[in-house]
TORNU-118968 format. One line per 2 residues: number of its first residue (from 1); their letters; for each residue z, x, y negated of N, C-alpha, C, O. Coordinates in pm, 1 decimal, decimal comma. Each point is the difference from the previous one (the first is absolute). Example, Ala and Ser with C-alpha at 12.3 -4.5 7.8 and 13.67 -1.06 7.14 Angstrom:
! TORNU-118968
1	as	780,0 1319,0 569,0 0,0 -89,0 -119,0 0,0 90,0 -120,0 66,5 103,6 1,9 ~ -138,5 -138,6 -106,9 6,0 82,0 -119,0 73,0 -77,0 -109,0 16,9 50,9 -110,8
END
This chain:
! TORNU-118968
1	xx	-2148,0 -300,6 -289,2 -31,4 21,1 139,4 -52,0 143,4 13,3 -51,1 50,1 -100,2 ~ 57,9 15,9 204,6 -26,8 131,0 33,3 -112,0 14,2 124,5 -8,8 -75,7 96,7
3	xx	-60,5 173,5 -120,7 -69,5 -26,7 129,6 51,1 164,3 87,5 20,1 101,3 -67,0 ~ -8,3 -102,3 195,8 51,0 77,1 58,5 -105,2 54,6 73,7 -72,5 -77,5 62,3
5	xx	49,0 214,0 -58,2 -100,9 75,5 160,7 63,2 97,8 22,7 31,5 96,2 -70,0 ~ -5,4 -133,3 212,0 86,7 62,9 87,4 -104,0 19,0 164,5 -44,8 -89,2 72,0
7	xx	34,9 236,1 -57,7 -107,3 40,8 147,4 -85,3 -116,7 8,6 -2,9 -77,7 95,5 ~ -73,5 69,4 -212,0 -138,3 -17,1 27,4 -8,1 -205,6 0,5 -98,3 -69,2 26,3
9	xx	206,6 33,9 -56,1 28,1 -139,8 -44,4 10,2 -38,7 -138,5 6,3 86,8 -87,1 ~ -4,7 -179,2 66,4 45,0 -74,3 -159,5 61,2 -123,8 60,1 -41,3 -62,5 97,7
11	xx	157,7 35,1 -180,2 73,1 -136,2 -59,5 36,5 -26,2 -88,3 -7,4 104,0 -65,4 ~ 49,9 -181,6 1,8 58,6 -42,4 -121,6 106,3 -52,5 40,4 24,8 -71,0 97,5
13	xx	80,7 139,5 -238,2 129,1 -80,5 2,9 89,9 3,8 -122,0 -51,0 77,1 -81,3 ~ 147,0 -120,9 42,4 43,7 -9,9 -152,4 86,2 153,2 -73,2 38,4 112,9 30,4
15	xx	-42,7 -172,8 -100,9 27,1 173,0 -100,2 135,3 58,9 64,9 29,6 114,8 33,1 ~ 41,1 -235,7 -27,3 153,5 79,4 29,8 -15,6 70,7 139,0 10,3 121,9 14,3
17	xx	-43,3 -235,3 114,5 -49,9 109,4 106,2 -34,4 99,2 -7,1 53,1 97,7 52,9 ~ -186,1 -98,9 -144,4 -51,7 114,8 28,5 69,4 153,6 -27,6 12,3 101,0 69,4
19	xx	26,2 -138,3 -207,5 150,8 81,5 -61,7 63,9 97,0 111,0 -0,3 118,2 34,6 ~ 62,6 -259,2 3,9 111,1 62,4 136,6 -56,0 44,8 93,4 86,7 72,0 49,5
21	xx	-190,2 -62,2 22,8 -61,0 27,2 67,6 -21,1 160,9 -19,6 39,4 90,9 73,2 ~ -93,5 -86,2 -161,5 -66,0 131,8 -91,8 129,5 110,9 19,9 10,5 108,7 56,8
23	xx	73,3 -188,6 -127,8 161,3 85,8 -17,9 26,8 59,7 146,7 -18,2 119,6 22,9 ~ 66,7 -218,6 84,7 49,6 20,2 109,7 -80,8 112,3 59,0 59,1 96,7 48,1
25	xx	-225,0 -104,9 -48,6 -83,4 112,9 54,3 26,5 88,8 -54,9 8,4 91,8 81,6 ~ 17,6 -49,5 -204,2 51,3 144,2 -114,8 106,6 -5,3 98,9 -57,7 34,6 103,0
27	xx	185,4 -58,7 -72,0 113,9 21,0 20,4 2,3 85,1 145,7 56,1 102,7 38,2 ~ -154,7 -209,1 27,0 -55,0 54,3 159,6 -44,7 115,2 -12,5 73,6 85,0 50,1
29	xx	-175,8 -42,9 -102,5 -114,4 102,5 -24,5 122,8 137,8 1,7 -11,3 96,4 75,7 ~ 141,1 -116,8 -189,3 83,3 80,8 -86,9 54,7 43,3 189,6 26,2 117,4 25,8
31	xx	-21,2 -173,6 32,2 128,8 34,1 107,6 -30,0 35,9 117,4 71,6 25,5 96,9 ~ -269,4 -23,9 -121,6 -68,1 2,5 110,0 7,4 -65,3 143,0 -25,4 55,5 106,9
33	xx	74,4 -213,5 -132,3 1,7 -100,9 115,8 -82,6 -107,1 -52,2 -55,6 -1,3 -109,8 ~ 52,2 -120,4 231,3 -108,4 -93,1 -10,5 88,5 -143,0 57,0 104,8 -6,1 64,2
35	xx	-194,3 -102,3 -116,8 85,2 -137,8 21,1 -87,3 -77,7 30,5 -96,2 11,7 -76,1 ~ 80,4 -100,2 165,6 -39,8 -167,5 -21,4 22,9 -36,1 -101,3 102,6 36,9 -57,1
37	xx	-222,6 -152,1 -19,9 65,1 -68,5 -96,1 -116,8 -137,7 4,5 -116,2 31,7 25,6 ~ 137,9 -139,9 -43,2 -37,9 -100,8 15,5 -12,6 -92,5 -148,4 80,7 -83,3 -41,3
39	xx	-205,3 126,5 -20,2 -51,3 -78,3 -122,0 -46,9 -136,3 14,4 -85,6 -26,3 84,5 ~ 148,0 -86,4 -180,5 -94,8 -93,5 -9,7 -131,6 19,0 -93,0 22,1 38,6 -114,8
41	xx	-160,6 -62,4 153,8 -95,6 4,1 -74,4 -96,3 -90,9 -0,4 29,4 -112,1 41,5 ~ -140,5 133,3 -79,2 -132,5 -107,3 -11,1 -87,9 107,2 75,0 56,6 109,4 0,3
43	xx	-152,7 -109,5 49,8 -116,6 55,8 80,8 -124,6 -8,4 -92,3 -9,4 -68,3 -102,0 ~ -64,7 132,6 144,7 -82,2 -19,0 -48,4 -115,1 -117,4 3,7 -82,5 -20,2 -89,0
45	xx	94,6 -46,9 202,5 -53,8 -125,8 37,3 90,4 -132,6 -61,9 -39,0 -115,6 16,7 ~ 177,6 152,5 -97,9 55,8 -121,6 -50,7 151,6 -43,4 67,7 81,1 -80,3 -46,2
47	xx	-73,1 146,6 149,2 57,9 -71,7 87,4 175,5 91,3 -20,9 -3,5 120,2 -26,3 ~ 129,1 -184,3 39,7 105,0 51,4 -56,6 106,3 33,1 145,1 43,4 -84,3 78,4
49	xx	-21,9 226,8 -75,9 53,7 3,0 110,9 96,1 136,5 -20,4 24,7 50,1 -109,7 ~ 21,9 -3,3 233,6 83,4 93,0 -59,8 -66,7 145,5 75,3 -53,5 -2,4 110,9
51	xx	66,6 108,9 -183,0 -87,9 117,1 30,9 67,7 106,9 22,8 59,2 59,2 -90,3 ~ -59,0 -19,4 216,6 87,7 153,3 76,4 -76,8 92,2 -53,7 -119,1 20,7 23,1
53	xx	229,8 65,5 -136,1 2,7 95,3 0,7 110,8 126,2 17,8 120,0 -5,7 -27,0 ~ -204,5 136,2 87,3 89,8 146,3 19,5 -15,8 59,6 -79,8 -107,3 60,3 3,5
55	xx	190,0 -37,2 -116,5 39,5 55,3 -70,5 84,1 165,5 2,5 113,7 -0,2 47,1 ~ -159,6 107,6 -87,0 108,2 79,9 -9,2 -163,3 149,8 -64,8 -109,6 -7,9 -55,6
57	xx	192,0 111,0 108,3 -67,4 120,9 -98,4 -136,7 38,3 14,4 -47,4 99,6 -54,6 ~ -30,7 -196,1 144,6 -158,4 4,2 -10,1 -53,0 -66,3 -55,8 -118,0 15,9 -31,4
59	xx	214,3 -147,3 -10,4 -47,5 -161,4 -20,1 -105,2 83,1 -119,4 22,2 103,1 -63,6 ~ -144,3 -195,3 63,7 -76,7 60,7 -136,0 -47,8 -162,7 1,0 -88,9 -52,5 67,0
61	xx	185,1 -10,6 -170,9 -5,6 -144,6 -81,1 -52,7 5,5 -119,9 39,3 97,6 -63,9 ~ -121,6 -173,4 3,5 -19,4 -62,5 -128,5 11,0 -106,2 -20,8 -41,9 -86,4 76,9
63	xx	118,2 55,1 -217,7 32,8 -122,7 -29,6 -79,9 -7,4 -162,5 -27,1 102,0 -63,4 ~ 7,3 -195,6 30,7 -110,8 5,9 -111,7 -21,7 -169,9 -35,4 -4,0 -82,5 91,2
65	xx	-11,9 36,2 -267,1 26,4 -129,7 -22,6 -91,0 -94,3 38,4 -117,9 27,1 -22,6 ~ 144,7 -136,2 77,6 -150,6 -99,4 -38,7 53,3 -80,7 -31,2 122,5 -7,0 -9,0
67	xx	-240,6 -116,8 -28,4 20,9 -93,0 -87,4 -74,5 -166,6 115,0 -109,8 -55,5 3,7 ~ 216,3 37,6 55,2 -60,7 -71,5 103,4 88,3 -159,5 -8,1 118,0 -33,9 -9,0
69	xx	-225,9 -22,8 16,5 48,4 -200,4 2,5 70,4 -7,4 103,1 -29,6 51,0 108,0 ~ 154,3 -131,4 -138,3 71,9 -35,2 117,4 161,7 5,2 -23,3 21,3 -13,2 -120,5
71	xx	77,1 25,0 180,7 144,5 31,1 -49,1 17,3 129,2 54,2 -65,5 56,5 87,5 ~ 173,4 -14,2 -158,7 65,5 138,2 29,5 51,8 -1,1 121,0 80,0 -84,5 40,2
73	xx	-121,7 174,8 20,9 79,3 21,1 175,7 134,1 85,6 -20,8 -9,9 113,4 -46,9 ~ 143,5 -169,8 83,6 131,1 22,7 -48,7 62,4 -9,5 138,5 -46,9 -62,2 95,3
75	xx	158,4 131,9 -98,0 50,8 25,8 106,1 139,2 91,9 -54,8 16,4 122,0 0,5 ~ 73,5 -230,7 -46,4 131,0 64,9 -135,7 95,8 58,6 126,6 45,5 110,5 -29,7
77	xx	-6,7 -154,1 154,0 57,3 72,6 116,8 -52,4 95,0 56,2 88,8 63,7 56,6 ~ -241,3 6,3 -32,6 -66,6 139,5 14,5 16,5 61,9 -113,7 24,9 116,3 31,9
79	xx	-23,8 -127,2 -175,2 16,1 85,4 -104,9 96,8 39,9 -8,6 9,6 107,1 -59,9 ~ 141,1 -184,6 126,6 116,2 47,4 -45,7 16,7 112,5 104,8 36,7 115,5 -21,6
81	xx	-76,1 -180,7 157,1 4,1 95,8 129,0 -58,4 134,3 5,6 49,7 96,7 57,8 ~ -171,7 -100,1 -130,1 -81,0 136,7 -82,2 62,8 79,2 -75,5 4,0 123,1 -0,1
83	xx	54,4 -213,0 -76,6 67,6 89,8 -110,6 140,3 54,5 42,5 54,9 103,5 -37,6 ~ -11,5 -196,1 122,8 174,4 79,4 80,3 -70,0 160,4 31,8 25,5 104,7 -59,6
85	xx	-124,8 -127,8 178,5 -30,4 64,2 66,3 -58,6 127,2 -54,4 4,3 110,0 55,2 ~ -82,4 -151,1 -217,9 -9,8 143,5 -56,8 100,1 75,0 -57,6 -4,1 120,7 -23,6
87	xx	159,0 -253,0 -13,6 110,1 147,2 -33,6 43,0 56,0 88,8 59,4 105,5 -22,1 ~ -73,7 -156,6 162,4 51,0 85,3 98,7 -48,4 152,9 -17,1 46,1 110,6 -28,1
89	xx	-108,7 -142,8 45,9 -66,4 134,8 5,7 -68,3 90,5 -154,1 -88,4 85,4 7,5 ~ 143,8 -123,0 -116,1 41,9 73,3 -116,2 71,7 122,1 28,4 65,2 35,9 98,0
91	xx	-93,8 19,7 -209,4 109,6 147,9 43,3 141,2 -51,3 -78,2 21,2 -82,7 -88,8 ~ 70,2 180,6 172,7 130,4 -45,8 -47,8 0,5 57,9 -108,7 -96,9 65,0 -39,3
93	xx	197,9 -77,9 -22,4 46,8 67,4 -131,0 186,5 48,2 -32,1 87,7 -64,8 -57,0 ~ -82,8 210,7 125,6 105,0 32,4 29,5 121,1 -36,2 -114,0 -30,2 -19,7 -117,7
95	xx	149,7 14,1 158,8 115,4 -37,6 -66,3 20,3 101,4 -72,2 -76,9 89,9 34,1 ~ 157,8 -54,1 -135,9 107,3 117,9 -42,0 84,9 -4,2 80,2 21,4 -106,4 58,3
97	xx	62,1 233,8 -27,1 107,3 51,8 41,8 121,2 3,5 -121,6 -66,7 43,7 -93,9 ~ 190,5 -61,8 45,7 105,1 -8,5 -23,7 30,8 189,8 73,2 -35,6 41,0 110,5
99	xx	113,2 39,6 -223,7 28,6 106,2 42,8 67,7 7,7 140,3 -16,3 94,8 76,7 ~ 123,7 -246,1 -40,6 61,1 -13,1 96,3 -109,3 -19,9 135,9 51,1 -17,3 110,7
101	xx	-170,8 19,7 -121,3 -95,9 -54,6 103,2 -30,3 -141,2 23,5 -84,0 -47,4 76,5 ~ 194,9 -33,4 -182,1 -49,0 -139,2 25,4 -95,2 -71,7 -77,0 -42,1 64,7 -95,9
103	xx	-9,7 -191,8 110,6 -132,5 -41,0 -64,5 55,0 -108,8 -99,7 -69,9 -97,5 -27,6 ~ 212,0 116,5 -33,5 18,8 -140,0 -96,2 -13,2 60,3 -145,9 22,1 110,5 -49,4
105	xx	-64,8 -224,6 5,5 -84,1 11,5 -126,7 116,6 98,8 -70,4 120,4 8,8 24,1 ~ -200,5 57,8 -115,3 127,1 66,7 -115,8 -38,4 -66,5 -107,1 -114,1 -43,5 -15,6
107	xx	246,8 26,5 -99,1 -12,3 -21,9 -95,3 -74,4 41,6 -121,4 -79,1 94,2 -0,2 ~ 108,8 -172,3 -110,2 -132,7 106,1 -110,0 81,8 116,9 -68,5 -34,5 20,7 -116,3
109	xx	139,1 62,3 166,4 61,1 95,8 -49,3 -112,8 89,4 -93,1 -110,5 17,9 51,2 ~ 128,8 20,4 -144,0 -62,7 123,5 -50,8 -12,5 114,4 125,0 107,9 30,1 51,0
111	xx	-227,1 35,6 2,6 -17,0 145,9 73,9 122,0 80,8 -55,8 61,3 37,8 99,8 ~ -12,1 -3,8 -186,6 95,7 104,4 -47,9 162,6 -61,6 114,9 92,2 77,5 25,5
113	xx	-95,0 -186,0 11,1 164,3 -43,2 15,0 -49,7 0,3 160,9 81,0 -34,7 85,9 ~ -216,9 75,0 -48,7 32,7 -17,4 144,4 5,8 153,0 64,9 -4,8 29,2 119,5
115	x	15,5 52,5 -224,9 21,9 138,6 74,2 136,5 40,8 21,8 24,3 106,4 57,0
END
């Protein structure tokens, strides 16, 4: 379990969330935009609900371990949605060019046979 403080709040919520969570804000921060995002957590009074947060290049989050009774707060459809959402916004990673300008793979010719 993770405990989260975010502007002056705390919740708790499970490792993988928090993970993705963490990631997606790096990704935000990188592109200098901001998102809604809607955590399930625990409160600090106990109580399990889901927690709005804005996320993007001010967010100043900590996530940090505890060791707290109870089950893991999981949410395997927000992690995947987190995690789409942080390759979006990955940097690309340009193709090769083909002398002809096109992008299909070349073979493993030796460098000497492609001059």
């Amino acid at each position: 379990m993770r405990k989260i403080v975010y502007a002056g709040s705390t919740f708790y919520t499970g490792d993988a969330l928090a993970e993705a969570l963490m990631d997606y804000a790096r990704a935000l921060a990188r592109h200098g935009i901001a998102d809604t995002v809607f955590v399930p957590g625990r409160t600090m009074q106990g109580e399990t609900d889901k927690v709005e947060l804005l996320v993007g290049p001010a967010s100043q989050i900590v996530s940090e371990p505890v060791e707290l009774v109870g089950v893991e707060i999981e949410d395997q459809e927000l992690v995947a949605r987190l995690r789409e959402m942080t390759a979006q916004l990955a940097p690309r990673k340009p193709a090769a060019e083909v002398a002809d300008g096109s992008t299909e793979e070349r073979d493993n010719r030796p460098f000497d046979d492609m001059l």
